[in-house]
N, C-alpha and C positions, 0 to 999 in steps of 0.2 A: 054624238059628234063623230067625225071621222079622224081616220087615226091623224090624219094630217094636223086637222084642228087640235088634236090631245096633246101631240108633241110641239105644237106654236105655244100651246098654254103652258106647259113646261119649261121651254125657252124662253115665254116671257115673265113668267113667275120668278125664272132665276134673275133674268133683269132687277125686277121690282127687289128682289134680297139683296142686290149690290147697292142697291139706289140706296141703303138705308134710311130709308122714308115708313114708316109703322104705318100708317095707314092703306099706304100703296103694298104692304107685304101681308097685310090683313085680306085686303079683297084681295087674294089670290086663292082662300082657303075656305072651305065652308066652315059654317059656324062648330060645328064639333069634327074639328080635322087634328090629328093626332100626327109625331112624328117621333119615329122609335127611330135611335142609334141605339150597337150594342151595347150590352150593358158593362159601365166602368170604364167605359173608354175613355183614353184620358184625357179629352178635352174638358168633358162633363167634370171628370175627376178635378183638376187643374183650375176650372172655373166653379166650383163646386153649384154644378147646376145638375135638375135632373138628365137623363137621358130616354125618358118618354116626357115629352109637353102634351099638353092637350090646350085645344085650344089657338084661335089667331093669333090673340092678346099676346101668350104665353112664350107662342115661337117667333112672333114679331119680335117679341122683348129677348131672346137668346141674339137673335138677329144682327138686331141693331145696339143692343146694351154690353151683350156678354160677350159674343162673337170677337171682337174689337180688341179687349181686353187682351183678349191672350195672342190672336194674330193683327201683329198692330202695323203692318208694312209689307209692302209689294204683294198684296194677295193676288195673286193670277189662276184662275182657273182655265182649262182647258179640256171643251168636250172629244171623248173618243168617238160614241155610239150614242145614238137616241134611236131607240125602238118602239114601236109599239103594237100592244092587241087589244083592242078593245076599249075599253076604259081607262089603261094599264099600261106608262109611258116607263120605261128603262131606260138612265140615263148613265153613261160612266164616262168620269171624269179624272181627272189631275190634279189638285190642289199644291201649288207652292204659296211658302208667304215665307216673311220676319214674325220670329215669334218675339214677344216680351223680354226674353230672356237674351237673342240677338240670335240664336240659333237660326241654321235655316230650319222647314220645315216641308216635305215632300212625299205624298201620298197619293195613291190610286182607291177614288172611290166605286161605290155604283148606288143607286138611290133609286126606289121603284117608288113610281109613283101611281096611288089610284086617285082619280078621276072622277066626278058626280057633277054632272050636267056642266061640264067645265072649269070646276073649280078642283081644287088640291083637296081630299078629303081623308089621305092619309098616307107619309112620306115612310117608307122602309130605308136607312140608312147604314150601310156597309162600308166597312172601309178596314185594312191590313191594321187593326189592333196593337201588334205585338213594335211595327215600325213609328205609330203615331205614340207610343209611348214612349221609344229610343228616343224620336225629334224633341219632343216634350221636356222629360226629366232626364235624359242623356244616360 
């Protein structure tokens, strides 16, 4: 695919995670696509889910079930940079929302994504650790 095509499937992969539709966020991923945030970060912590999924089913279900949970209002993202090489789409963003708690909650991510014939087949997720725990448990 060209890079053009890598980064539409990444823009519209993220579509399909707002939609909160499990099926529409399924086929975005091959059947063993994997999504590593670091580890203990405190969403995972907070929603006590893992922070490696394996699996559509798995990160559909973080997605649409968990995700919600803890940012429950005005989730707004905002892309800075979508790059790509090859297979290999880098996307860094902004995340604000309401969290559960009423806190606001404001982060700079980046999120590499690899590619396999057009699908999501394995997400690296990055984001300032030390500030999404301040927003979090204050």
């Amino acid at each position: 695919m060209t890079p053009e095509q890598n980064k539409r499937a990444v823009t519209e992969a993220w579509k399909a995670f707002a939609s909160r539709d499990p099926k529409r966020i399924q086929a975005v991923f091959t059947e063993d696509a994997e999504w590593l945030a670091p580890k203990g970060n405190a969403t995972a912590v907070a929603l006590g889910v893992p922070d490696h999924m394996i699996g559509p089913a798995a990160i559909a279900h973080f997605l649409v079930d968990a995700f919600p949970r803890l940012f429950v209002a005005d989730v707004e993202v905002a892309f800075s940079h979508l790059h790509c090489d090859g297979d290999t789409v880098i996307l860094e963003e902004r995340m604000q929302a309401t969290l559960a708690s009423g806190r606001h909650y404001d982060n700079d991510y980046c999120f590499v994504f690899e590619l396999r014939e057009g699908l999501i087949a394995r997400v690296r997720e990055y984001m300032d650790t030390q500030k999404g725990r301040a927003a979090i448990f204050g």
